[in-house]
ZAMARGU-4260 file (C-alpha; in steps of 0.2 Angstrom, whole numbers, plus 5000, padded with zeros to 4 digits):
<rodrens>
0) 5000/5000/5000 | 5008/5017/4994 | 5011/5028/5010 | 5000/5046/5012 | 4996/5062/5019
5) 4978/5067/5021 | 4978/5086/5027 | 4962/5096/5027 | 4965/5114/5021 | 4953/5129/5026
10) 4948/5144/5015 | 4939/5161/5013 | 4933/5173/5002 | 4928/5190/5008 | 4917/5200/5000
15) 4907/5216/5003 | 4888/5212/5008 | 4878/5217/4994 | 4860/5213/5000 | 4848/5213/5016
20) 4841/5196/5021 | 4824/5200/5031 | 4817/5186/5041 | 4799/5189/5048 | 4784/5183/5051
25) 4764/5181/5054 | 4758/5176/5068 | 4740/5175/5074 | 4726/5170/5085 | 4708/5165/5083
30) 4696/5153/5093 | 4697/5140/5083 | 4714/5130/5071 | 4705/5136/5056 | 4701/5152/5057
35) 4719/5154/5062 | 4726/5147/5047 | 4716/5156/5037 | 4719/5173/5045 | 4740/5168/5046
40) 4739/5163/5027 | 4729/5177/5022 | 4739/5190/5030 | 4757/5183/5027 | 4750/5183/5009
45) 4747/5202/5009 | 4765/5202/5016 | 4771/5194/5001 | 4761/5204/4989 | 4768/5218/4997
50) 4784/5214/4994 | 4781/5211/4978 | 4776/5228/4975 | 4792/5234/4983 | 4801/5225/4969
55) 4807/5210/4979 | 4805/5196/4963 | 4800/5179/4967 | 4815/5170/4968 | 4820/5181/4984
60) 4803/5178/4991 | 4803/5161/5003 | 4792/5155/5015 | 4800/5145/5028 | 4793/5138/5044
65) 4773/5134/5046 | 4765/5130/5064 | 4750/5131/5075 | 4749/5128/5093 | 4736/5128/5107
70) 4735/5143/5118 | 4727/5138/5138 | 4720/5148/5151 | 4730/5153/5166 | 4727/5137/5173
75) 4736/5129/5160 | 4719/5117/5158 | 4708/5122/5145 | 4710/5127/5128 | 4706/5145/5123
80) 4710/5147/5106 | 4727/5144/5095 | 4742/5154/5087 | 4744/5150/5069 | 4762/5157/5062
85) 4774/5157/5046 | 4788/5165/5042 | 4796/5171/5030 | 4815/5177/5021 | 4814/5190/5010
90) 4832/5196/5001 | 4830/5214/4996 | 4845/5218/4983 | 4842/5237/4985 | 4847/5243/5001
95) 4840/5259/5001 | 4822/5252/4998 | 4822/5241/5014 | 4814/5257/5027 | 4798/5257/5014
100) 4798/5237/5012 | 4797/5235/5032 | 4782/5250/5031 | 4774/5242/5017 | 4773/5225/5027
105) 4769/5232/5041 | 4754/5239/5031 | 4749/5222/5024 | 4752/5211/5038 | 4748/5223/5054
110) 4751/5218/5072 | 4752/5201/5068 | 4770/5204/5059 | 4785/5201/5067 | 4801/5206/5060
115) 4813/5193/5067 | 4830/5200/5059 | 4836/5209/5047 | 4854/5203/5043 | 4867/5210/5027
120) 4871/5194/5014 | 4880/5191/4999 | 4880/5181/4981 | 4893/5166/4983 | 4896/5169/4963
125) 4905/5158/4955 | 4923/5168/4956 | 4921/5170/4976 | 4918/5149/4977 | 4932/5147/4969
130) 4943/5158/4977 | 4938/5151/4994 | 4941/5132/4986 | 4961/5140/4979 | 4964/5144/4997
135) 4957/5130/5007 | 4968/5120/4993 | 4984/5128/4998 | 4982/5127/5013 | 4981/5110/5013
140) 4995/5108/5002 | 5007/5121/5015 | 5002/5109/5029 | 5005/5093/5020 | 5021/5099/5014
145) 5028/5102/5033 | 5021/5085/5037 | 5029/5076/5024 | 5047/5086/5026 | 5046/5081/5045
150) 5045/5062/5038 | 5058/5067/5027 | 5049/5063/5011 | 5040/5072/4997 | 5023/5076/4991
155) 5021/5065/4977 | 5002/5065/4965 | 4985/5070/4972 | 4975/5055/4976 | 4958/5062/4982
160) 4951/5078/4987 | 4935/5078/4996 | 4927/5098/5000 | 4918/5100/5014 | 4915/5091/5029
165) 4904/5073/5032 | 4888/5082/5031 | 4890/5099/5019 | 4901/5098/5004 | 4898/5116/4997
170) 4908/5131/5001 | 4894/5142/5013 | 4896/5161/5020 | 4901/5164/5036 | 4887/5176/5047
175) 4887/5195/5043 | 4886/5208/5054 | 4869/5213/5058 | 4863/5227/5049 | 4863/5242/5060
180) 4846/5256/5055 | 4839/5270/5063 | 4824/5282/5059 | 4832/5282/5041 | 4835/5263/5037
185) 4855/5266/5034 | 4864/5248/5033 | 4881/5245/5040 | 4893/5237/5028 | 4909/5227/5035
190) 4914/5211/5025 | 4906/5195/5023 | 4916/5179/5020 | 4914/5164/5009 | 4921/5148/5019
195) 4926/5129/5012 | 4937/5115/5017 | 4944/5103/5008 | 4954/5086/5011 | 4966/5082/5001
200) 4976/5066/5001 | 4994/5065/4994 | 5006/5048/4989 | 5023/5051/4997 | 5039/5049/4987
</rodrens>
């Protein structure tokens, strides 16, 4: 069996955020389960149609989580009613339009949204992935060179190269910073940066 080195090599990509990821929701009540998924449904889709007026286009539209659940009185014994909720992603790729997007949903959904966070993003494009994949690769490579110099051999051909770990195999970005706004929606900037791994296994010479 030909000798080895396996070495796993980290990258990154940094790039400047480009777009606002909002995460809300609809939540409401109502006496009985149907009535409140009906009122949640409605309501989340007026949300949704509201930011599609605001130019958010469907493939930046996403509904996530769906969920109803029984609401008691203070003795915790009897059913009152229940709380029928979704939520909801939007990615707004104009920055200065997110003050009148939150207003416009607001409008649609009324107390029953709930804005749960509003967060900067970026496009892995094709360019950033494989920047992050150049660097996770030397990395690798530096790593597996001092091992193999300390056993006093050489790197010899590539054998296999795996990205990722057991269970996520594609380069992913790291968490933003949280977009700052005050009365006049301004977004803080900073870096964003896209991440991979990649095991690399060479034949010693």
């Amino acid at each position: 069996m030909t000798d080895h080195v396996e070495v796993t090599g980290h990258g990154a990509h940094h790039v400047v955020p480009d777009l606002v990821i909002v995460r809300a929701r609809v939540q409401c009540d109502a006496r009985d389960v149907a009535s409140a998924l009906t009122e949640s449904s409605n309501r989340t889709a007026a949300a949704l149609q509201a930011a599609s007026d605001h130019g958010v286009e469907p493939r930046d539209r996403r509904t996530d989580d769906v969920g109803i659940h029984p609401r008691h009185d203070q003795n915790g014994r009897k059913v009152i009613g229940y709380t029928a909720y979704q939520a909801f992603r939007l990615t707004v790729r104009d920055r200065d339009r997110v003050g009148d997007l939150l207003q416009a949903l607001a409008g649609a959904a009324g107390d029953a949204l709930a804005v749960d966070g509003i967060e900067m993003g970026a496009d892995q494009t094709a360019d950033a992935v494989a920047s992050a994949r150049d660097a996770a690769f030397a990395d690798a490579h530096t790593r597996a060179t001092q091992f193999a110099r300390l056993a006093g051999t050489e790197l010899g051909k590539v054998i296999h190269i795996h990205e990722g770990g057991p269970d996520d195999n594609r380069p992913r970005p790291m968490m933003a910073r949280s977009a700052s706004f005050d009365a006049s929606m301004p977004i803080e900037g900073g870096t964003q940066a896209i991440t991979t791994t990649v095991t690399v296994r060479w034949a010693l010479t």
